[in-house]
C-alpha positions as CSV (number, residue, x, y, z in Angstrom):
1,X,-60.9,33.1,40.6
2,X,-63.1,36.4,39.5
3,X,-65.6,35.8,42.0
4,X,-62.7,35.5,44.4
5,X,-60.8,38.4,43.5
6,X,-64.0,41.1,43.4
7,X,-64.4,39.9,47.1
8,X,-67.3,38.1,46.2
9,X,-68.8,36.3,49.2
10,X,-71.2,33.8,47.7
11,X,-68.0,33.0,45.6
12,X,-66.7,32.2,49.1
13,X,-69.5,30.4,50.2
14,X,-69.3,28.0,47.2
15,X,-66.1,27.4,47.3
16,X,-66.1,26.7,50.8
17,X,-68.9,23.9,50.1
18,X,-67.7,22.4,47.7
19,X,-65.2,19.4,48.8
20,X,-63.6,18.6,45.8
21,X,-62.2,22.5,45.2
22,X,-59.1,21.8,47.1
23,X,-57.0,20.6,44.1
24,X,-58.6,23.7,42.5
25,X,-57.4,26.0,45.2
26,X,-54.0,24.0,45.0
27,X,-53.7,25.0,41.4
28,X,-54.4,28.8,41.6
29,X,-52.0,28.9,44.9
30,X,-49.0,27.2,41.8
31,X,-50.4,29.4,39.2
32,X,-50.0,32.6,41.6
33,X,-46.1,31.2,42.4
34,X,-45.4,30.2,39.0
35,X,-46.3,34.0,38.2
36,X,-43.9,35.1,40.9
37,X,-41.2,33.2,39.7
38,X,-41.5,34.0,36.2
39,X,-41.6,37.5,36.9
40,X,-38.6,37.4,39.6
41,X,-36.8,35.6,36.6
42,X,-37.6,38.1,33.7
43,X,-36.4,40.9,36.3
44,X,-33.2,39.1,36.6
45,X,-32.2,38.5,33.2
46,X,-33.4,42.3,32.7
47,X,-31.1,43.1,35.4
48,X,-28.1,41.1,34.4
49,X,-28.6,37.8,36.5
50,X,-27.7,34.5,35.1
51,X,-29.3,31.6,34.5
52,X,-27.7,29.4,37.0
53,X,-29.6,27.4,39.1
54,X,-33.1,28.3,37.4
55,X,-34.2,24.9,37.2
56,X,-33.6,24.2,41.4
57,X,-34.8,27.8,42.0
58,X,-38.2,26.7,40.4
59,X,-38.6,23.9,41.6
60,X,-38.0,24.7,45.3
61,X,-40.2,27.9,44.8
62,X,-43.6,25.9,43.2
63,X,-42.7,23.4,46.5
64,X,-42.3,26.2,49.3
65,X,-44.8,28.3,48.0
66,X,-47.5,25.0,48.4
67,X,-45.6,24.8,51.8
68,X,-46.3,28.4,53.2
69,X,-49.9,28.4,52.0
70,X,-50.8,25.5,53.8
71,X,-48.5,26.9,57.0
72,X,-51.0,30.0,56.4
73,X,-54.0,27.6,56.6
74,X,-52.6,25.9,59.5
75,X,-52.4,28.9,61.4
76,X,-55.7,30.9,60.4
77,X,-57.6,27.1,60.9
78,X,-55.8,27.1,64.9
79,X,-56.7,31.1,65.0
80,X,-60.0,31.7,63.6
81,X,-61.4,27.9,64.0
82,X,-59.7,28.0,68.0
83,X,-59.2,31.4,69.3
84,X,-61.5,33.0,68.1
85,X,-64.4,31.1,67.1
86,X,-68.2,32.0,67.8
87,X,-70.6,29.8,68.0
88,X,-71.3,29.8,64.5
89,X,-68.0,28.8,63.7
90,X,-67.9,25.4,61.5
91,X,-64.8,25.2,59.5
92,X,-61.8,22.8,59.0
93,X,-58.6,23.0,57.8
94,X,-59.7,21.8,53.9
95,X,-62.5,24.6,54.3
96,X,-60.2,27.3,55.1
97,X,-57.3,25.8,52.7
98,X,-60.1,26.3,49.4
99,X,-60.8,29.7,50.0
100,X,-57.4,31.0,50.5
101,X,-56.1,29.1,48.0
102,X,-58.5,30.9,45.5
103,X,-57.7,34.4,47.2
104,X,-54.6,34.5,46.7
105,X,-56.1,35.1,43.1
106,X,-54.7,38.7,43.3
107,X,-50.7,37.7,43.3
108,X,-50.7,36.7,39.6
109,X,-49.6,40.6,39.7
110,X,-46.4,39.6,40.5
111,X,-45.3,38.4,36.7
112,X,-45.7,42.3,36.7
113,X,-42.7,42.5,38.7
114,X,-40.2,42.9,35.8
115,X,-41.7,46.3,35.0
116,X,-39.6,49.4,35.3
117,X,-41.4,52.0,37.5
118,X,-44.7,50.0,37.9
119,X,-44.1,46.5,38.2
120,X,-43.0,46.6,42.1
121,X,-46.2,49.0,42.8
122,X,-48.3,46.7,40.6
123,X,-46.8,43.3,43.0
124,X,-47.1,45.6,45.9
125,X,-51.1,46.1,44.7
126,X,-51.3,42.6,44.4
127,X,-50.2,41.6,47.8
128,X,-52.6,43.9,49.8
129,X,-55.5,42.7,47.2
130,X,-54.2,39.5,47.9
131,X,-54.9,40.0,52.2
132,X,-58.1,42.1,51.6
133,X,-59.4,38.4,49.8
134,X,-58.1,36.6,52.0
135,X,-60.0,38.7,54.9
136,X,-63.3,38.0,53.2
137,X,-62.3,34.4,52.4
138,X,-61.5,33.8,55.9
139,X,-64.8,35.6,57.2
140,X,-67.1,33.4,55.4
141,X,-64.8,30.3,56.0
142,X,-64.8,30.8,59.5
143,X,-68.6,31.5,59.4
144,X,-67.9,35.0,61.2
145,X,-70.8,37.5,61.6
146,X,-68.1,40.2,61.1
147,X,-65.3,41.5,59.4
148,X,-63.4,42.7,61.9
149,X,-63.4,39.5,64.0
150,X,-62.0,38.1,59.9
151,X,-59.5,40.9,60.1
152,X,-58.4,40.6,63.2
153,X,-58.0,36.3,63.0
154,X,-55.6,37.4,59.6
155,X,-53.8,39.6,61.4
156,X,-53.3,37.4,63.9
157,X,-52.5,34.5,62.3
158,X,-49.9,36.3,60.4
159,X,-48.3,37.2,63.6
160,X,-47.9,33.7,65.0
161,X,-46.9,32.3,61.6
162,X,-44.4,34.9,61.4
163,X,-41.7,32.9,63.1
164,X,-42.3,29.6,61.0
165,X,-43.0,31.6,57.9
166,X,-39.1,33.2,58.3
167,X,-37.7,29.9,59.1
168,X,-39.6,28.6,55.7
169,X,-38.3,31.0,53.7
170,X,-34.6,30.7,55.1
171,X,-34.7,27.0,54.4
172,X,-36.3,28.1,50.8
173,X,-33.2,30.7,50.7
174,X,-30.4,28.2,51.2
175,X,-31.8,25.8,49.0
176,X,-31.8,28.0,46.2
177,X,-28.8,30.0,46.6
C-alpha cells in the first residue's frame, strides 16, 4: 500500500503480475471505505446526528463502495484496454482491478474527515492523491508508454462512468436514508 501511494511504478508492476492480489486489492478498496464511513460517522455524532440506521448505513456503504470500484474498473478496462490501447497494451479487467484497488491507498484520509478546519482539506488531499495513484496505476496497467495517454484514459473513464456512478450512488442514497 506504501509502494502504491509514493506512486511507485514497480509497485505497480508487481501488483499487476501477481494474480492472486485481487483479494488484496479488494481489501484496501474496504479498508479505504471502512475509513470513510467511520469518519462520516464520528462527524455526525460530533455534529449532532443519531445513531439510527448505522448498522444499514454500513453495511450498504462496504457493499456500494466494492460496487463503484469495480464500475471504475469496468470502465478504465473498456477505456484504456479498448479506446485507447497501443499496441503494447496487455491488460484485463483483474489487472486493472489490482492496481486500483491498491491506489485508492490514499482515501484512508477520509477517517480524517471529523476534523474541524482540516479534516475536509485532509479528505479533499486524499481524493486527488487518490486519482494521481490511480493515473500511474492505470499507466503501468494499461502498459502505456505515457502518462498523458494514463491521464487522459482516467479522465475519460471518469466521464463515461459518470452517469452510472450517480445512479449508484442514488440507489446507495435511498437505501440508506
Amino acid at each position: 500500500m506504501i509502494g502504491a501511494a509514493m506512486f511507485n511504478s514497480a509497485t505497480y508492476e508487481e501488483i499487476e503480475a501477481d494474480r492472486n492480489a485481487l483479494g488484496e486489492a479488494i481489501l484496501v478498496v474496504v479498508l479505504v471505505t471502512v475509513c470513510g464511513i467511520v469518519g462520516g460517522i464520528i462527524d455526525g455524532l460530533i455534529s449532532g446526528g443519531g445513531l439510527g440506521g448505522l448498522v444499514r448505513g454500513i453495511i450498504v456503504g462496504l457493499l456500494f463502495g466494492i460496487v463503484r470500484w469495480a464500475l471504475w474498473v469496468t470502465v478504465l478496462n473498456f477505456v484504456g484496454g479498448k479506446m485507447l490501447r497501443t499496441s503494447d497494451t496487455e491488460t484485463n479487467w483483474s489487472e486493472i482491478g489490482r492496481v486500483l484497488g491498491y491506489a485508492y491507498t490514499p482515501g484512508v484520509l477520509s477517517l480524517l474527515v471529523f476534523i474541524p478546519v482540516v479534516g475536509v482539506p485532509l479528505s479533499l488531499v486524499g481524493f486527488v492523491w487518490t486519482l494521481a495513484a490511480v493515473v500511474v496505476g492505470a499507466r503501468q496497467a494499461l502498459d502505456f508508454d505515457s502518462t498523458g495517454r494514463a491521464i487522459a484514459a482516467v479522465l475519460l473513464s471518469a466521464v463515461i462512468g459518470f452517469i452510472p456512478w450517480i445512479i449508484v450512488v442514488a440507489i446507495q442514497g435511498a437505501l440508506t436514508g
